[in-house]
C-alpha positions in Angstrom: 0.0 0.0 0.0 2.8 2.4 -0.1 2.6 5.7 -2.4 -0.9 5.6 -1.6 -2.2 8.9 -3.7 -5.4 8.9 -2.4 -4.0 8.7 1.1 -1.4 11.6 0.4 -4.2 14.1 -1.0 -6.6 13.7 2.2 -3.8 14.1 4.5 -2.6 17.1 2.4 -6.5 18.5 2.3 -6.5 18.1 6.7 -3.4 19.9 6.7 -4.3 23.1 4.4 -7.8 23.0 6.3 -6.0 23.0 9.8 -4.0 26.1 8.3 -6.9 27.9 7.5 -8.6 27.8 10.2 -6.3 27.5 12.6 -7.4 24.4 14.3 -4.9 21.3 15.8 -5.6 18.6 13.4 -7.1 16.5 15.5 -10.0 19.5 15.8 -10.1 19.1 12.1 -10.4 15.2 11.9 -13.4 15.7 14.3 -15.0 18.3 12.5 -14.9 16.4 9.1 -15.6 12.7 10.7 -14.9 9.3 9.6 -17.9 9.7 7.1 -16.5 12.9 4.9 -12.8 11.5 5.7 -13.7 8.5 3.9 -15.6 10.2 1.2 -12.8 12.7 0.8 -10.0 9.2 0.6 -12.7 7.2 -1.7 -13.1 10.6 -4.6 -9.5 12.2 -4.0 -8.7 11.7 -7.6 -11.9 13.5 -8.0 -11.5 16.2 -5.4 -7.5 16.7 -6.9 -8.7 18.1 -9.8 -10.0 21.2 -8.4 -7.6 23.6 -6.3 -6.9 22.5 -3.1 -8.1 25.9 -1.2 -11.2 25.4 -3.2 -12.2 22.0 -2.0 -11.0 22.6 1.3 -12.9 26.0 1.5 -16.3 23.9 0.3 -15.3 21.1 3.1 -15.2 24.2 5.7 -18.6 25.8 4.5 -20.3 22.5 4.0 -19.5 21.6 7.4 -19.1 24.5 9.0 -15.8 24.3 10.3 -15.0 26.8 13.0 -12.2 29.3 13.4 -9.2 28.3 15.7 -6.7 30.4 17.6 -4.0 27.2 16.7 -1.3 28.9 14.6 1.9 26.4 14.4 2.7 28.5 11.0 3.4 32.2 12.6 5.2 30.2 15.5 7.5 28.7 13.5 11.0 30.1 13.5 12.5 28.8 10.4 10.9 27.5 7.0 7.7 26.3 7.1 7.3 22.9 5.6 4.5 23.3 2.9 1.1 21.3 3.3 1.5 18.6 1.0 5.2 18.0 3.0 3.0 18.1 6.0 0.7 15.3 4.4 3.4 13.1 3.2 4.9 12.8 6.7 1.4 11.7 7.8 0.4 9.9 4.9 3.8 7.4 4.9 3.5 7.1 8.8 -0.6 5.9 8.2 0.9 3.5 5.3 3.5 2.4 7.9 0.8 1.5 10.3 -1.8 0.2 8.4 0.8 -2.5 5.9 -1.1 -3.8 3.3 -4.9 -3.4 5.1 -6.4 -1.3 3.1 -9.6 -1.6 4.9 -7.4 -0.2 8.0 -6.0 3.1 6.7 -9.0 5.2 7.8 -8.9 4.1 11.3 -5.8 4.2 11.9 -6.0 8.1 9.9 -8.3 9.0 12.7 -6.1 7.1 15.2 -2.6 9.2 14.4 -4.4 12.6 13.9 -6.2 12.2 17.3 -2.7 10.9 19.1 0.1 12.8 20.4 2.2 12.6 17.5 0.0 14.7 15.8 1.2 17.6 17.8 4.8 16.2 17.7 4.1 16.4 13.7 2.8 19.5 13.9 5.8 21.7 16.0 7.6 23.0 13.0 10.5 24.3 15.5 11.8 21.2 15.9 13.1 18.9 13.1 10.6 15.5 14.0 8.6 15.9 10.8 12.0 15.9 8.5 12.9 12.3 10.3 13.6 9.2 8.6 9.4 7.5 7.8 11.0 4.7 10.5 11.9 6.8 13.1 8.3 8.4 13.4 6.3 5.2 13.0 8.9 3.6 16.0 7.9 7.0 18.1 4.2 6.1 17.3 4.1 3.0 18.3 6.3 3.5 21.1 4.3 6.4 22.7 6.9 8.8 22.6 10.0 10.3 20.9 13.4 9.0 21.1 16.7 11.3 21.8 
């Protein structure tokens, strides 16, 4: 199941949505639910086709996703890693987790974003997200990060 594109695009979509409104992205997993996250992983080849801001902005009317005061971009100190760099990281560490059960990868989706390696994933001061797809998946199982 690795490279999964469909996999890549919704965790890229939760990330530029998160941005926007400036919500953790567990906030935005909830406020989508495993319904819409599963429509949005079953039509991403569908959804890609339009802009990204565009389906993400008719995601956040639709369900009326609220604003946030969470702002991990202004924080950061150094380069902020783009969205779709952002949904990679989480995208290979879901593949990681899931192996080839396809039927799995929404779960355990719901089950990273909602952990605290979400917020690990989501501090751009500190250089977790640029580690080896191993490293994070051992953190993640492990329950925490490793010096």
């Amino acid at each position: 199941m690795k490279n999964d594109s469909a996999l890549f695009y919704t965790c890229s979509l939760i990330e530029f949505i998160g941005r926007e409104r400036k919500l953790k992205r567990a906030e935005v997993v909830h406020a989508l639910g495993d319904k819409t996250i599963r429509r949005i992983y079953r039509y991403a080849d569908v959804f890609h086709c339009e802009p990204i801001a565009k389906t993400a902005d008719d995601f956040i009317t639709l369900l009326n996703i609220p604003q946030g005061s969470f702002d991990n971009v202004s924080a950061c100190r150094y380069t902020v890693p783009d969205y779709w760099t952002i949904g990679k990281v989480y995208a290979r560490l879901i593949e990681d987790i899931s192996e080839d059960d396809i039927e799995s990868v929404i779960g355990h989706l719901i089950e990273v974003y909602t952990s605290w390696i979400s917020d690990a994933i989501s501090n751009y001061n500190t250089d977790f997200f640029y580690q080896s797809r191993e490293y994070i998946r051992v953190c993640c199982q492990e329950g925490e990060i490793f010096d």
